[in-house]
N, C-alpha and C positions, 0 to 999 in steps of 0.2 A: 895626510902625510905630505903634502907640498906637491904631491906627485901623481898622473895617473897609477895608480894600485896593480891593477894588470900586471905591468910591467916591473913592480918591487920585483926583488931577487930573494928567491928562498932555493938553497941547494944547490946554485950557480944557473936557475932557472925563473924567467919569469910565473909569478903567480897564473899568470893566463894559460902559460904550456903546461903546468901542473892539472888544473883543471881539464884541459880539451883531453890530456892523457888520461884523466878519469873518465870520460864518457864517450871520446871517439869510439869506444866499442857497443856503444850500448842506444846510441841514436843515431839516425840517418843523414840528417843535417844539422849543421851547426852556424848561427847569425851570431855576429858579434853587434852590437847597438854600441857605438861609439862614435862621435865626430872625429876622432884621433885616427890619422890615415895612417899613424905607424903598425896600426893590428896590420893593414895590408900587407904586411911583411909576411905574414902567416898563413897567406893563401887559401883564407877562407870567406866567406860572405859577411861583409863588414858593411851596415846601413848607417846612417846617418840619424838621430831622432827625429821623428817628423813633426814633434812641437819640440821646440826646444826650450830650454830652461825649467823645465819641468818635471824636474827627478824623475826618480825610480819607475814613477805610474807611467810615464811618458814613454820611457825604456823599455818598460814590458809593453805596453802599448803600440809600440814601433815593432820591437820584436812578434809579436802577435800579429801584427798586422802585413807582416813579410813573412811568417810561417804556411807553411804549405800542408804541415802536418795539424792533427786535430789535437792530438797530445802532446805538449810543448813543457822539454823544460828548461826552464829558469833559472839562472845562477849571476850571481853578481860576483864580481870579477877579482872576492880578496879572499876567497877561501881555497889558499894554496893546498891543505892537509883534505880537500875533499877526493874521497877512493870511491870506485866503483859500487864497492857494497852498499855506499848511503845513496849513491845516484839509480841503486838497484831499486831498491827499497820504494823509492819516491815511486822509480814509473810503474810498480808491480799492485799501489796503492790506488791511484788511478782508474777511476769507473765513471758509470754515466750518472752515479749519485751526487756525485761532485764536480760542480766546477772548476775547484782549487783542492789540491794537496799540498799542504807545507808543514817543515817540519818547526818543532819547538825543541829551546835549548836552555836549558836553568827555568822553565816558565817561560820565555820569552820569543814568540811566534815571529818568524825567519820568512816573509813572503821572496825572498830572493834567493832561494833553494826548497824549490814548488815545482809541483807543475799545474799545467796551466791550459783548459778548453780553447782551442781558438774560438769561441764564441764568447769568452771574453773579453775580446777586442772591442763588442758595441758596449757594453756599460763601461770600459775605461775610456772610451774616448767622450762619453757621455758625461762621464767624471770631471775631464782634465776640460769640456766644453764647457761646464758649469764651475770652473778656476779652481775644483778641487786639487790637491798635489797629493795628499796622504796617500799612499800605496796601502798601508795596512784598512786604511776607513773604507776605502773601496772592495777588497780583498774580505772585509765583514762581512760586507754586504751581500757576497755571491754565497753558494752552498761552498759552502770550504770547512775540509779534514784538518784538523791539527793532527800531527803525530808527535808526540814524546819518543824523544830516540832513547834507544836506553844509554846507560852512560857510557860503554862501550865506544858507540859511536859518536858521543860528543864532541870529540874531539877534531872530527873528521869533518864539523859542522862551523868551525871554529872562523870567525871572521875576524883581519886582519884589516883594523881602521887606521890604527894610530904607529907613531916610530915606537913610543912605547912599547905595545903590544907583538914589533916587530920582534925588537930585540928581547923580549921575552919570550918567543919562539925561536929565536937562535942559543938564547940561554938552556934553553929547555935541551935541546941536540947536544949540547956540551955536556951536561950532565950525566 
């Protein structure tokens, strides 16, 4: 989008306070993985990546590796329409069977609305040591849940990459 995501406007609200709205209830802490020192405005725990340039695996990798808790979840920063019930769902999935829970949408497996063992911190950083960057190659590789949401909640799951796709979410509230 040209733009940190976070911070698009959906509702007269950034994407990021949408989000924390959906889960301040439902977890104990909250890290934000951004070099962008505007999240400080937010007054929450905002780290830095600790490899940087190295997408998403990096991200969750920082993030996991600053978590305190053993069940961690994960979201990336463009799913403004995410509600409590799908962020229920995820940590309720969650056991010692799994490493990873993420969910699946049209087919299409979501490792950044997951949660997430802190003991996956030593095989992602094992990952990004050996120049892997794929989040999802890595994410294969551990014991990890797919869940199919039902359609219901796909919506709720919906990621906002593109201006495109913005403005067809503002189209959509007009109608």
């Amino acid at each position: 989008m040209g733009t940190d995501k976070g911070f698009a406007m959906y509702n007269n609200q950034p994407f990021v306070v949408h989000i924390i709205k959906a889960i301040q209830d439902v977890v104990s802490d909250i890290i934000i993985v951004s070099n962008n020192t505007d999240y400080d405005k937010l007054n929450l725990k905002r780290v830095d990546d600790i490899i940087s340039n190295a997408g998403p695996l990096a991200g969750v990798y920082t993030g996991l590796y600053h978590s305190k808790t053993e069940d961690n979840l994960v979201l990336s920063c463009d799913l403004p329409l995410l509600k409590k019930e799908l962020v229920t769902l995820l940590i309720n999935e969650i056991s010692t069977a799994y490493d990873i829970v993420q969910v699946s949408v049209q087919g299409n497996p979501n490792p950044l609305l997951a949660m997430y063992k802190k003991h996956c911190v030593s095989p992602f950083l094992a990952a990004l040591k050996s120049e892997e960057r794929r989040l999802q190659t890595v994410v294969n590789q551990q014991k990890t849940k797919t869940i199919k949401l039902k359609p219901s909640l796909e919506k709720y799951a919906q990621n906002i990459n593109t201006s495109h796709q913005l403005n067809q979410l503002y189209n959509a509230i007009e109608d």
